[in-house]
N, C-alpha and C positions, 0 to 999 in steps of 0.2 A: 706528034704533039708540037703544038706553036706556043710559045710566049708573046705577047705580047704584053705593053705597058703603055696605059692616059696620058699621053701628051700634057704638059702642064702651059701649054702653050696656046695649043690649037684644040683642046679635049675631044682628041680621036685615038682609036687606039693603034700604036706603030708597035712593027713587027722586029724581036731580039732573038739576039744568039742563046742568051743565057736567065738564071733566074735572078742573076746581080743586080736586076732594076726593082725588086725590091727594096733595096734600101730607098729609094727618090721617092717610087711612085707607086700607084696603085697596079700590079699583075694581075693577067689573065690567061691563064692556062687553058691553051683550049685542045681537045682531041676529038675528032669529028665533029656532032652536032654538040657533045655538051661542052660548058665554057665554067670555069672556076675561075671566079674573080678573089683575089688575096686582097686582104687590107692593103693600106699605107701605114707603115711602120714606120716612118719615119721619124716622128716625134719620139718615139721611144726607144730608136737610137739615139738621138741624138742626147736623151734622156738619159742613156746607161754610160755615154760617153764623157757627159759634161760632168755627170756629177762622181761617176766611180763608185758607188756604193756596194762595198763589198764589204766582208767581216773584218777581216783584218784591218781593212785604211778606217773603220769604223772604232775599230779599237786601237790601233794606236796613235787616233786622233782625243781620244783619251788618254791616254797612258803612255809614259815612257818610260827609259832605261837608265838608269844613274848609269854613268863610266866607270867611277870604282869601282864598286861590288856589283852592278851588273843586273842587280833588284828592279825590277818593276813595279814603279809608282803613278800615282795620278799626276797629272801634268801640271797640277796646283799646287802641288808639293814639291815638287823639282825646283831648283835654283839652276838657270842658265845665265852664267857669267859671259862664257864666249860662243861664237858658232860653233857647232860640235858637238859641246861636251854642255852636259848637265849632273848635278848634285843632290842627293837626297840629304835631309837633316844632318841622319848620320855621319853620312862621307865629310859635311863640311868642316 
């Protein structure tokens, strides 16, 4: 089985070691006569990395933790005086 990957240069396809040129470019797996071309993925790495969307950074881009009691509030309702530390109603 060969890898190769489209040149984004010369759009021919060059021969690799590994399946690692999917992230750049478009792969083509070939084994004897038949050939499996992979998308380019690219865009949707770069996609999953720029932005991070994940549950958690999702939610606690909502919502924080008061420092005294430790309660989790929305982020509208916190008081932050200083870096670090934030304040719900109660605590202040």
């Amino acid at each position: 089985m060969k890898f190769e990957y489209e040149c984004w240069k010369c759009d021919k396809w060059h021969e690799t070691e590994s399946l690692r040129a999917i992230r750049f470019a478009r792969v083509r797996l070939k084994s004897g006569q038949t050939a499996i071309i992979l998308p380019n993925v690219n865009k949707l790495y770069r996609w999953k990395y720029e932005h991070r969307h994940t549950l958690s950074n999702l939610f606690w881009k909502r919502f924080g933790k008061c420092t005294d009691c430790g309660k989790i509030k929305l982020r509208n309702n916190l008081w932050y005086a200083e870096p670090g530390a934030a304040w719900c109603q109660r605590c202040m």
